[in-house]
PDBQT receptor file of N, H, CA, C and O in Angstrom, charges set to zero:
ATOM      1  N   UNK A   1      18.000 -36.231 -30.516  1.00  0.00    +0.000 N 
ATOM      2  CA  UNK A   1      19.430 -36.259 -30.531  1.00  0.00    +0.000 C 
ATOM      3  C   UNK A   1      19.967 -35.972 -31.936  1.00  0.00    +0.000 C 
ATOM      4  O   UNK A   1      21.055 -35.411 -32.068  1.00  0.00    +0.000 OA
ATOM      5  N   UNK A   2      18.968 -36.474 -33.360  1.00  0.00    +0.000 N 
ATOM      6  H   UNK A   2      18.084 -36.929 -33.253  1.00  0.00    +0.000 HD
ATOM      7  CA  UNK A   2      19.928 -36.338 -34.539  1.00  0.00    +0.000 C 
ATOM      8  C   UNK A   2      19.725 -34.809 -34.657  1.00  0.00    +0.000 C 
ATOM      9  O   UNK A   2      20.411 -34.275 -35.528  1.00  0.00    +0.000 OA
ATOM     10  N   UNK A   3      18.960 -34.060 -33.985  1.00  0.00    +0.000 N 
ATOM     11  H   UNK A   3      18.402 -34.494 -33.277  1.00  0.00    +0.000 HD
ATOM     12  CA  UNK A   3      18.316 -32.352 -34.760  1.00  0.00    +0.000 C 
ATOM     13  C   UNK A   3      19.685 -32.140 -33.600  1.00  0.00    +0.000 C 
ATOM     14  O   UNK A   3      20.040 -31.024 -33.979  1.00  0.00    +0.000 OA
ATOM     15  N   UNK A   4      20.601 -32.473 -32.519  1.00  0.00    +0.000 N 
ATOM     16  H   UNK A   4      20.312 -33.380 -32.211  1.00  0.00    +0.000 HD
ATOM     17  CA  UNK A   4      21.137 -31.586 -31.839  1.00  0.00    +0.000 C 
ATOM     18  C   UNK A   4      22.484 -31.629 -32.277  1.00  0.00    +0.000 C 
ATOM     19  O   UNK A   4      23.252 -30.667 -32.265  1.00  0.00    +0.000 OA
ATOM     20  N   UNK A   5      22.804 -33.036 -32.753  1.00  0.00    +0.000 N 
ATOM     21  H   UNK A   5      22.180 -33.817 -32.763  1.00  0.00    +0.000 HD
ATOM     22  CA  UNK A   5      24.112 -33.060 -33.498  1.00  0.00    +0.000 C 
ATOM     23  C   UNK A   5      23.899 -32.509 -34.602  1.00  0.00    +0.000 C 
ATOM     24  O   UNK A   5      24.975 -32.124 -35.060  1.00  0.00    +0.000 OA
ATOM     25  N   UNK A   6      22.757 -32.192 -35.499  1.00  0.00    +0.000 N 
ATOM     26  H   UNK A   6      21.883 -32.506 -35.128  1.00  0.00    +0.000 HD
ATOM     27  CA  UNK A   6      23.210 -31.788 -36.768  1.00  0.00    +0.000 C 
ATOM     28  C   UNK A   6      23.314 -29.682 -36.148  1.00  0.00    +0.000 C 
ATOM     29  O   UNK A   6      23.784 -28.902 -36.976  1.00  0.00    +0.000 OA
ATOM     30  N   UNK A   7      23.018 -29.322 -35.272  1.00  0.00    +0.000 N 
ATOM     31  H   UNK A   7      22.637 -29.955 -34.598  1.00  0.00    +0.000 HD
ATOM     32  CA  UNK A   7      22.956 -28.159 -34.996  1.00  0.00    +0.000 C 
ATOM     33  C   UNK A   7      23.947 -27.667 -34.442  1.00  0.00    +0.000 C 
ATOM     34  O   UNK A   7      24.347 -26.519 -34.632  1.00  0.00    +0.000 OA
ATOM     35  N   UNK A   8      24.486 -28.552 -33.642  1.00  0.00    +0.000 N 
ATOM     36  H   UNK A   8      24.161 -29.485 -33.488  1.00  0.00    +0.000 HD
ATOM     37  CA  UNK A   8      25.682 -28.443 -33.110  1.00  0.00    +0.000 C 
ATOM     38  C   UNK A   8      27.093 -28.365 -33.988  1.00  0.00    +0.000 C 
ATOM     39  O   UNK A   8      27.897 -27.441 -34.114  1.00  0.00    +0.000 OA
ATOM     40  N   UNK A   9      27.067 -29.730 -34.554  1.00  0.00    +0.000 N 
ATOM     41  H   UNK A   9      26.414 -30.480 -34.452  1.00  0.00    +0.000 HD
ATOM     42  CA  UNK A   9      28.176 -29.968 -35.688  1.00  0.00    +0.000 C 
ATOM     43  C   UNK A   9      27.758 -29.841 -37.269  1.00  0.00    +0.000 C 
ATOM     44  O   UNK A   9      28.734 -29.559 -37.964  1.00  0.00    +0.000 OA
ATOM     45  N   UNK A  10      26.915 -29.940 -37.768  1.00  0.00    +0.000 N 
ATOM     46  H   UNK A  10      26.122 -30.169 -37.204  1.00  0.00    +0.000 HD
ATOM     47  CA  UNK A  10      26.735 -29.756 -39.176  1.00  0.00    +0.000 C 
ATOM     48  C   UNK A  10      26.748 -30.953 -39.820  1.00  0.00    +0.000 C 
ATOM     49  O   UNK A  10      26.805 -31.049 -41.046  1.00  0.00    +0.000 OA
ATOM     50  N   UNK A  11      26.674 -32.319 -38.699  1.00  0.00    +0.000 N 
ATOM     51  H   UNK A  11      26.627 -32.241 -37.704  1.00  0.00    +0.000 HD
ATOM     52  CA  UNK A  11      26.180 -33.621 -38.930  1.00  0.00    +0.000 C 
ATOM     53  C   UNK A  11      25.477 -34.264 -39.244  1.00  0.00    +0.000 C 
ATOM     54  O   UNK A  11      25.168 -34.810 -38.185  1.00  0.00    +0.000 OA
ATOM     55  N   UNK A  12      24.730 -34.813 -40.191  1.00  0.00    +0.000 N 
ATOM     56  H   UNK A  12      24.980 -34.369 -41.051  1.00  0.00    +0.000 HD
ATOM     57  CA  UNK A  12      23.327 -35.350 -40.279  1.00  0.00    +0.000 C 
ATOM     58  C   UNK A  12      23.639 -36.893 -40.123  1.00  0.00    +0.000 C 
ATOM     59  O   UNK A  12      24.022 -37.739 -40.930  1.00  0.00    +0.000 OA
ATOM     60  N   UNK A  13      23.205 -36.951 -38.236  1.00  0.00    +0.000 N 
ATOM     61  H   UNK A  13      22.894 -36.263 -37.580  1.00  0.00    +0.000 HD
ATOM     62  CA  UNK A  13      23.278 -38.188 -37.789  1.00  0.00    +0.000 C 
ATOM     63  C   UNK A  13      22.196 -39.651 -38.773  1.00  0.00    +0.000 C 
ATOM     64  O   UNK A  13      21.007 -39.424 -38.995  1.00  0.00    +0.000 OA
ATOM     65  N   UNK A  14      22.721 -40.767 -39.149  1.00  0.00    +0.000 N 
ATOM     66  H   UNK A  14      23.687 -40.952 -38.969  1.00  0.00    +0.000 HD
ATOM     67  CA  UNK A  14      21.890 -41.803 -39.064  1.00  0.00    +0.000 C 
ATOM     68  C   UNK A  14      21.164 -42.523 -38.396  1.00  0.00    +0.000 C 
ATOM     69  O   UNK A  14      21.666 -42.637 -37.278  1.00  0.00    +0.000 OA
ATOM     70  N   UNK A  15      20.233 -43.080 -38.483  1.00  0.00    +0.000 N 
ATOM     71  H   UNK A  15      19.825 -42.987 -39.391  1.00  0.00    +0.000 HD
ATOM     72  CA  UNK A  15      19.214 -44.056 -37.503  1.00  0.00    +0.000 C 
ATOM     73  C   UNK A  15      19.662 -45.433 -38.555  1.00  0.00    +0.000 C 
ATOM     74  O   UNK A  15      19.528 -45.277 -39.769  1.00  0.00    +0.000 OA
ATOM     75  N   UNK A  16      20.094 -46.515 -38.114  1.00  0.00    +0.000 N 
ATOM     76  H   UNK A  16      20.203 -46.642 -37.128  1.00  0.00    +0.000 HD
ATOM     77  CA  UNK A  16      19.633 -48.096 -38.585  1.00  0.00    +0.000 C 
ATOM     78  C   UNK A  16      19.058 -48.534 -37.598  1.00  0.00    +0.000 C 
ATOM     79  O   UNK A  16      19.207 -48.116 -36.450  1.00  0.00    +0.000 OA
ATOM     80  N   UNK A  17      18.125 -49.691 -38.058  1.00  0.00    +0.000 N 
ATOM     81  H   UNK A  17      18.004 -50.032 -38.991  1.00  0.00    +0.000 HD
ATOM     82  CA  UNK A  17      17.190 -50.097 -37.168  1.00  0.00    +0.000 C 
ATOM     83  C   UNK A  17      17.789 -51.266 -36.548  1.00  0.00    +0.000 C 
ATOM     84  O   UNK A  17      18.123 -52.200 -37.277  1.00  0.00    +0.000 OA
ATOM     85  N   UNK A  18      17.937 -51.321 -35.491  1.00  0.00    +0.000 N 
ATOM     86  H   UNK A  18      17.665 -50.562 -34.899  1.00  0.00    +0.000 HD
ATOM     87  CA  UNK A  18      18.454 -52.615 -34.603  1.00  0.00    +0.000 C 
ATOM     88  C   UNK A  18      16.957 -53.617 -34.051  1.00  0.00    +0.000 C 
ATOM     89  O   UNK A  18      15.812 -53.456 -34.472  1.00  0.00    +0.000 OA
ATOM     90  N   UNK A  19      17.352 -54.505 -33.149  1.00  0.00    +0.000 N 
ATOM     91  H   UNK A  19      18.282 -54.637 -32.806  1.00  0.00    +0.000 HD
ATOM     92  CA  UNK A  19      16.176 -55.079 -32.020  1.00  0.00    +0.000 C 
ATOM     93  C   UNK A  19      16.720 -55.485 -31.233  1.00  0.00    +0.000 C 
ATOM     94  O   UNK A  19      17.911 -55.738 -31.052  1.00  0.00    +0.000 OA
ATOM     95  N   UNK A  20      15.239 -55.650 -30.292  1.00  0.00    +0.000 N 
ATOM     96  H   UNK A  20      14.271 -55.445 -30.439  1.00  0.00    +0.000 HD
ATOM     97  CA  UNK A  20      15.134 -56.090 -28.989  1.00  0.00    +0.000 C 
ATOM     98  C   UNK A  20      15.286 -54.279 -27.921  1.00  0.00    +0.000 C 
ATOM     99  O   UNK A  20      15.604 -54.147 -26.739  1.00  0.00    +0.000 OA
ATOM    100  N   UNK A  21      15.063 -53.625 -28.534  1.00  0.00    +0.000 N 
ATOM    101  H   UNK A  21      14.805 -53.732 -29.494  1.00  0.00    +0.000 HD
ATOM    102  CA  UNK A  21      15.467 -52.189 -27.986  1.00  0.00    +0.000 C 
ATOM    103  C   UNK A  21      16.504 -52.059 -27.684  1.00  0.00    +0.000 C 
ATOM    104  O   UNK A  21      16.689 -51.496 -26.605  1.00  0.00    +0.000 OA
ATOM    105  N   UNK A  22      17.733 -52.527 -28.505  1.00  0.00    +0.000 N 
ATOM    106  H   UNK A  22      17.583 -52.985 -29.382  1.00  0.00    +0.000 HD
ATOM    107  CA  UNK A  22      19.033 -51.713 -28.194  1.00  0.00    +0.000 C 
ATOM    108  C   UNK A  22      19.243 -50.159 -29.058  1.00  0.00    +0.000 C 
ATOM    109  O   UNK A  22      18.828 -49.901 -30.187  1.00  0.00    +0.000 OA
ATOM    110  N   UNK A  23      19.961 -49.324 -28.199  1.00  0.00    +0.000 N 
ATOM    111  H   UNK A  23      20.299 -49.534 -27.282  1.00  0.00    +0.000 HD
ATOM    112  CA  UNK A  23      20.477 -48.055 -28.875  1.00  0.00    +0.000 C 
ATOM    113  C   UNK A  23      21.885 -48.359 -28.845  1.00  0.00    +0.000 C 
ATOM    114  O   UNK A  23      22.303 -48.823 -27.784  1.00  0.00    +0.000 OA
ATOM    115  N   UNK A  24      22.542 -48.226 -29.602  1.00  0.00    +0.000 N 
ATOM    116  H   UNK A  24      22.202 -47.849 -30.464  1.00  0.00    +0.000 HD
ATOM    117  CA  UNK A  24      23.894 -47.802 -29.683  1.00  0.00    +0.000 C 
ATOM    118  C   UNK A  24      24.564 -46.616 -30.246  1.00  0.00    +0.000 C 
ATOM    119  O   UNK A  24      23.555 -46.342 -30.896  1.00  0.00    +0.000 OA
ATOM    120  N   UNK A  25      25.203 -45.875 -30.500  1.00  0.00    +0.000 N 
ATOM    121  H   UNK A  25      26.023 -46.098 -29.972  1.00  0.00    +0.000 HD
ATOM    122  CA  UNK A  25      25.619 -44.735 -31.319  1.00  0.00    +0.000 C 
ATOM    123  C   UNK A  25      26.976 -44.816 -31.390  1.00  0.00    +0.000 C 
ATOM    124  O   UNK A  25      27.761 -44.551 -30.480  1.00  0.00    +0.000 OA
ATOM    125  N   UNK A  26      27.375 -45.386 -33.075  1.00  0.00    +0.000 N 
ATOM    126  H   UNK A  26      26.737 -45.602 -33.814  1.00  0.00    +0.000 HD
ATOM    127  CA  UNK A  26      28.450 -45.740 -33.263  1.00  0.00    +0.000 C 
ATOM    128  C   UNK A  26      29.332 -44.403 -34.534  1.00  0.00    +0.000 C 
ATOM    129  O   UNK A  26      28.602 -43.968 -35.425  1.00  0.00    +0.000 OA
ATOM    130  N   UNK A  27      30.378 -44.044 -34.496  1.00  0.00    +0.000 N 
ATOM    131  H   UNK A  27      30.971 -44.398 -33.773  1.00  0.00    +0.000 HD
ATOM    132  CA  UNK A  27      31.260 -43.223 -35.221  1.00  0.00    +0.000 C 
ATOM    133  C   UNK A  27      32.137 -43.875 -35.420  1.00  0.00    +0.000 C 
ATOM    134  O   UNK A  27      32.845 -44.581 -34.700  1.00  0.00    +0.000 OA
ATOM    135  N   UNK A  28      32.103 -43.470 -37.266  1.00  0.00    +0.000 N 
ATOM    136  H   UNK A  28      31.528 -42.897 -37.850  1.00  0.00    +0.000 HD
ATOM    137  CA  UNK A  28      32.744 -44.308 -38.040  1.00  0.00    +0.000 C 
ATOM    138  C   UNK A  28      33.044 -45.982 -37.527  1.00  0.00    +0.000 C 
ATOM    139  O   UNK A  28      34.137 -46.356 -37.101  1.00  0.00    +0.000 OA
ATOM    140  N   UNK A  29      31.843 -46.860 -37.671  1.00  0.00    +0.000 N 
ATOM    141  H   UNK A  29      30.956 -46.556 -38.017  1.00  0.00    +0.000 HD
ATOM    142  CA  UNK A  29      31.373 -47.874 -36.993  1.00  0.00    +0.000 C 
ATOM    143  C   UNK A  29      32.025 -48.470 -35.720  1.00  0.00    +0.000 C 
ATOM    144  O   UNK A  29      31.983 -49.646 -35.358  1.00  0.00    +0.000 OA
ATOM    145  N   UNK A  30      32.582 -47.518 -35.167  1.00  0.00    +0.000 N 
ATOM    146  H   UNK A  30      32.617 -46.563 -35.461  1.00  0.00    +0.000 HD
ATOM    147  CA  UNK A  30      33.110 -47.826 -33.838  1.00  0.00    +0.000 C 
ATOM    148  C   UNK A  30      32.191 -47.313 -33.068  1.00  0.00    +0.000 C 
ATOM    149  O   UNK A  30      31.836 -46.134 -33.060  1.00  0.00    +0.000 OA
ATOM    150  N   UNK A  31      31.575 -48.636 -32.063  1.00  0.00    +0.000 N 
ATOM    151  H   UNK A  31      31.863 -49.594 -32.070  1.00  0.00    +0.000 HD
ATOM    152  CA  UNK A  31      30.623 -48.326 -31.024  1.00  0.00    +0.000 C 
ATOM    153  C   UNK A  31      31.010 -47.625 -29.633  1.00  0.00    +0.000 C 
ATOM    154  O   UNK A  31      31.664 -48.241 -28.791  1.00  0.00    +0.000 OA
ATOM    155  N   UNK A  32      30.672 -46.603 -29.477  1.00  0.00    +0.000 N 
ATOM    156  H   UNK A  32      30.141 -46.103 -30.161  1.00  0.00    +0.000 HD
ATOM    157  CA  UNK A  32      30.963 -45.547 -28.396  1.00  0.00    +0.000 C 
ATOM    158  C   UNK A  32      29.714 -45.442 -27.278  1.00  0.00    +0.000 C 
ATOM    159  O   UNK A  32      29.626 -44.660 -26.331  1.00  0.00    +0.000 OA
ATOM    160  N   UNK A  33      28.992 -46.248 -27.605  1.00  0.00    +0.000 N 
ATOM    161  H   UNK A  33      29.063 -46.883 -28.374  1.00  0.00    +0.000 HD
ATOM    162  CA  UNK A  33      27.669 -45.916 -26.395  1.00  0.00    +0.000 C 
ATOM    163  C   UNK A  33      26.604 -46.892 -26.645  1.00  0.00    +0.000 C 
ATOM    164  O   UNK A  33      25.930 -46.986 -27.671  1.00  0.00    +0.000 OA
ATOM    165  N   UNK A  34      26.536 -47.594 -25.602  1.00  0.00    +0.000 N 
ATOM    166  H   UNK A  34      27.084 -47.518 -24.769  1.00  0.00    +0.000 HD
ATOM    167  CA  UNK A  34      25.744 -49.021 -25.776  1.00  0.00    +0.000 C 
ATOM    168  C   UNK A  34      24.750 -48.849 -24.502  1.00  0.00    +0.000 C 
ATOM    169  O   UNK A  34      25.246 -48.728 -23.382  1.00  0.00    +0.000 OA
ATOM    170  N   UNK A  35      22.800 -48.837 -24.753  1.00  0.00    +0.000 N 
ATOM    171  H   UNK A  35      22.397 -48.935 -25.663  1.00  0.00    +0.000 HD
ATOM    172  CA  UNK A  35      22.268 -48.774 -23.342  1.00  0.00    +0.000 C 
ATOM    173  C   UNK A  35      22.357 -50.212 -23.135  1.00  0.00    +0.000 C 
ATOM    174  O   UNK A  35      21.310 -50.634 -22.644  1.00  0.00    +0.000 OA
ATOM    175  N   UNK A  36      23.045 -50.923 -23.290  1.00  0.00    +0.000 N 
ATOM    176  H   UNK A  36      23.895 -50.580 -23.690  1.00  0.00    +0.000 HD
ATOM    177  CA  UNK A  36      23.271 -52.535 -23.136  1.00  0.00    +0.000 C 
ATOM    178  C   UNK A  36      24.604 -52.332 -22.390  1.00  0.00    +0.000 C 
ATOM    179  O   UNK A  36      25.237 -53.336 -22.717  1.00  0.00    +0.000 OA
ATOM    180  N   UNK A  37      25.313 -51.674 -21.652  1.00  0.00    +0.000 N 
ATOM    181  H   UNK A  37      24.798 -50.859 -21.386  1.00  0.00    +0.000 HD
ATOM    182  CA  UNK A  37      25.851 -51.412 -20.993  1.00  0.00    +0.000 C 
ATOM    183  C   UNK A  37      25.198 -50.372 -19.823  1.00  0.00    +0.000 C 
ATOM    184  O   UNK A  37      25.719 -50.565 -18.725  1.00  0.00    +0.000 OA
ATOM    185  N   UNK A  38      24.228 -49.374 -19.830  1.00  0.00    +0.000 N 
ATOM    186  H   UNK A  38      23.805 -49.218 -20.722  1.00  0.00    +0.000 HD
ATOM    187  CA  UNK A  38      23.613 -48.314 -19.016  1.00  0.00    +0.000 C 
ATOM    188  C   UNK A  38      22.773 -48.200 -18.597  1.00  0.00    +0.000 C 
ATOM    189  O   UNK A  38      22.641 -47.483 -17.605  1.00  0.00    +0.000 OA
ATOM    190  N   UNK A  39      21.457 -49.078 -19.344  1.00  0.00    +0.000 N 
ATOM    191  H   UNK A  39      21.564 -49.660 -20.150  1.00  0.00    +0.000 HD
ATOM    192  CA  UNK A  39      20.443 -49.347 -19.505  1.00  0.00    +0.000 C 
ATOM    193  C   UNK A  39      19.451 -47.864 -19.046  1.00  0.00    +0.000 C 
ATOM    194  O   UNK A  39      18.473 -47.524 -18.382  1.00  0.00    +0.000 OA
ATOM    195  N   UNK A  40      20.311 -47.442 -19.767  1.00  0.00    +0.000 N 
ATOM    196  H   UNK A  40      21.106 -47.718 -20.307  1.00  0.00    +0.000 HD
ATOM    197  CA  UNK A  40      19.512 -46.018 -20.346  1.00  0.00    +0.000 C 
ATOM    198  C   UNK A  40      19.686 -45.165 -21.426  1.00  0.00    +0.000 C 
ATOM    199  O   UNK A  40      20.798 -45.087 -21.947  1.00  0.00    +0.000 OA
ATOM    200  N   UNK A  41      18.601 -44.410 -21.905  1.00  0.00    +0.000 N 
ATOM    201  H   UNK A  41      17.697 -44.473 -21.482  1.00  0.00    +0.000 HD
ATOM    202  CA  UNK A  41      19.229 -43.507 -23.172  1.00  0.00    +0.000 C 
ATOM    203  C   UNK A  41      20.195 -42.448 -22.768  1.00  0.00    +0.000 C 
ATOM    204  O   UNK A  41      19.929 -41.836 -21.734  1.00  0.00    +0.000 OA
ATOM    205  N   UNK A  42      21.549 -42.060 -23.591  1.00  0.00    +0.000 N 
ATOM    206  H   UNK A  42      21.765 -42.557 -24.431  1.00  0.00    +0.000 HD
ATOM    207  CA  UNK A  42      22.636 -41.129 -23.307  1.00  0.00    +0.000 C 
ATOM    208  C   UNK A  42      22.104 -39.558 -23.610  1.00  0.00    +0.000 C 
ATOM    209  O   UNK A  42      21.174 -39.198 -24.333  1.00  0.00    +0.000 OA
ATOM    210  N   UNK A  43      22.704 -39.037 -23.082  1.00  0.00    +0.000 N 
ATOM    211  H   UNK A  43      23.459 -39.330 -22.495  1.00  0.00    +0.000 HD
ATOM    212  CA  UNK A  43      22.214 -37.483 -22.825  1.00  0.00    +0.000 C 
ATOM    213  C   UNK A  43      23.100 -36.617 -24.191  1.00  0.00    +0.000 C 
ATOM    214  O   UNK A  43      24.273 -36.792 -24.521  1.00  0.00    +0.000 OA
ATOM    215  N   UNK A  44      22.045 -35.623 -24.829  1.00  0.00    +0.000 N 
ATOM    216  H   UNK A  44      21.092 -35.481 -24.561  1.00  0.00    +0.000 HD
ATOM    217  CA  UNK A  44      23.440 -34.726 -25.669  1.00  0.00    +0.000 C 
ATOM    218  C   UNK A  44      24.605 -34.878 -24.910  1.00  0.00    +0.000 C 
ATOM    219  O   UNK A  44      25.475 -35.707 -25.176  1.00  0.00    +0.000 OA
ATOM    220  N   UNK A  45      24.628 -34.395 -24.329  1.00  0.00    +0.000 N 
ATOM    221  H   UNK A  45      23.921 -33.721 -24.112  1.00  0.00    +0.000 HD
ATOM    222  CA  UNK A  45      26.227 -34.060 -23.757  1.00  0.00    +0.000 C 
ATOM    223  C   UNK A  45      27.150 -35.429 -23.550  1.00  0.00    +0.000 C 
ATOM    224  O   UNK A  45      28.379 -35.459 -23.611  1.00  0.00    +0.000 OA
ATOM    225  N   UNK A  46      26.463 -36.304 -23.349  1.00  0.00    +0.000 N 
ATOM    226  H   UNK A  46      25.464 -36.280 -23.300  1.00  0.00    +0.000 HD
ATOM    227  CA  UNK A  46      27.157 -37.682 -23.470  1.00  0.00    +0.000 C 
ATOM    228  C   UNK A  46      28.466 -38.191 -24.935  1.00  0.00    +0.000 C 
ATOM    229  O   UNK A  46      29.677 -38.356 -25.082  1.00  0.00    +0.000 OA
ATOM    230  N   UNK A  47      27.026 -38.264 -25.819  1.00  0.00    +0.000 N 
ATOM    231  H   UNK A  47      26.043 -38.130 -25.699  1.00  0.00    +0.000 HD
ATOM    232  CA  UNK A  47      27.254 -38.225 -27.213  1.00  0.00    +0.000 C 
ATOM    233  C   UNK A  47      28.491 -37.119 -27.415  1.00  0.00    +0.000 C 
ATOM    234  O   UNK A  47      29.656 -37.514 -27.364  1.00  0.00    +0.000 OA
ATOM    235  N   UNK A  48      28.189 -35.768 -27.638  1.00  0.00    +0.000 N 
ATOM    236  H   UNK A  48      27.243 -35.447 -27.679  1.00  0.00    +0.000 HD
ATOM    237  CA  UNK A  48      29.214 -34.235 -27.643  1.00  0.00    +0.000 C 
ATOM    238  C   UNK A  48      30.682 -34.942 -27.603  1.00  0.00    +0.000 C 
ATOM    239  O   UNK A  48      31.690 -34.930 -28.310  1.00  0.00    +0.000 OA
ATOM    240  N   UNK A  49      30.291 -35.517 -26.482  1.00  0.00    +0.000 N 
ATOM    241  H   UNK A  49      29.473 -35.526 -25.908  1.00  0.00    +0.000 HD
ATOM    242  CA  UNK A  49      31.397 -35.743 -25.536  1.00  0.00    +0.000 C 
ATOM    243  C   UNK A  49      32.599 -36.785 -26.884  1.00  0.00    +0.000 C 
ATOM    244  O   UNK A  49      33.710 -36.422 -27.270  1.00  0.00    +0.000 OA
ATOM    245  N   UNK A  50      31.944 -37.898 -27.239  1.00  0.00    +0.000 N 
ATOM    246  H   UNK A  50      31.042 -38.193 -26.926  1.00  0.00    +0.000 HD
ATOM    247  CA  UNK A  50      32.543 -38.844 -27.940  1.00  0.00    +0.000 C 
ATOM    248  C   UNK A  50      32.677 -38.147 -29.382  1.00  0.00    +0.000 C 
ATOM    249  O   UNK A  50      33.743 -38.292 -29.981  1.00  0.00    +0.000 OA
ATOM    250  N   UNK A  51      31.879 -37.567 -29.833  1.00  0.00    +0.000 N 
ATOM    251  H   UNK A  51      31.013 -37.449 -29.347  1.00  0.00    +0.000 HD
ATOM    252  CA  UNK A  51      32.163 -36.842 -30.844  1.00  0.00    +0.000 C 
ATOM    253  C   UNK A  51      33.202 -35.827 -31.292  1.00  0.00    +0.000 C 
ATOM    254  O   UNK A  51      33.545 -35.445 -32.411  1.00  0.00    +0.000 OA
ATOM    255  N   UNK A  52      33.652 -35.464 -29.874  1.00  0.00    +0.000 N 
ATOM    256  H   UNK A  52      33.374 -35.774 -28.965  1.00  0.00    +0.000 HD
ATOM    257  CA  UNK A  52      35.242 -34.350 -29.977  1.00  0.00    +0.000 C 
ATOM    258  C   UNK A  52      36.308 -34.722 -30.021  1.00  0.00    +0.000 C 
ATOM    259  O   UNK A  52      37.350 -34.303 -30.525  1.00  0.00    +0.000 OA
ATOM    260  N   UNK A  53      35.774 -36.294 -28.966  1.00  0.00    +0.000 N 
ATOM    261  H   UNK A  53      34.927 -36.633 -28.557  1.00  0.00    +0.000 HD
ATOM    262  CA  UNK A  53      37.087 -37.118 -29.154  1.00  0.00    +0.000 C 
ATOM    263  C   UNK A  53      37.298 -37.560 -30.135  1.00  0.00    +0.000 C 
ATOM    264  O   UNK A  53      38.473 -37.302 -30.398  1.00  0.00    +0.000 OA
ATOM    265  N   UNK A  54      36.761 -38.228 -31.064  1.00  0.00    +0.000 N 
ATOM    266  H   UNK A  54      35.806 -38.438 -30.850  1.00  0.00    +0.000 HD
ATOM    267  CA  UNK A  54      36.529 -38.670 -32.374  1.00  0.00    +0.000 C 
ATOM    268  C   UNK A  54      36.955 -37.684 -33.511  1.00  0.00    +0.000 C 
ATOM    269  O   UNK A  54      37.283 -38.053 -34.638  1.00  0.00    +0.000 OA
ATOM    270  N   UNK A  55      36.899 -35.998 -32.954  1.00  0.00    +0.000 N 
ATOM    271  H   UNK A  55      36.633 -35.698 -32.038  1.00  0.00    +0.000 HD
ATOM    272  CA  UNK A  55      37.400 -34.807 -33.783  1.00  0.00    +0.000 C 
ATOM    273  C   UNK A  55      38.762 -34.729 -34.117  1.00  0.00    +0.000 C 
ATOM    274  O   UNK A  55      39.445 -34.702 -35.141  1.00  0.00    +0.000 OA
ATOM    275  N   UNK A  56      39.009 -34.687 -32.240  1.00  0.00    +0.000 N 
ATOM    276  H   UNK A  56      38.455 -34.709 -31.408  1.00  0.00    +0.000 HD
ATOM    277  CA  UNK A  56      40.325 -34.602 -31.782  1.00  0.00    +0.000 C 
ATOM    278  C   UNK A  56      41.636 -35.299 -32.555  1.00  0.00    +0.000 C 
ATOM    279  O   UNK A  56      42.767 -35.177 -32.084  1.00  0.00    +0.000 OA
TER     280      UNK A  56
């Protein structure tokens, strides 16, 4: 996911390390995608998605 946002947008996404296996993916520390809500990993296009809005 960080090689597709940085290819896509010219982003060089971060990793911090959380536990217990949560993912979240937060912009400008506002959390936009929690698998603690999905209980699954989000798809590029998921992410894309919050990222335009976040453009917008």
């Amino acid at each position: 996911m960080q090689a597709a946002i940085k290819t896509k947008y010219g982003i060089t996404a971060s990793l911090r390390e959380g536990a217990g296996g949560i993912f979240e993916v937060s912009i400008d520390d506002k959390t936009v995608y929690s698998n603690q809500e999905t209980y699954r990993f989000p798809t590029d296009e998921e992410i894309f998605e919050q990222i335009d809005k976040k453009k917008a």
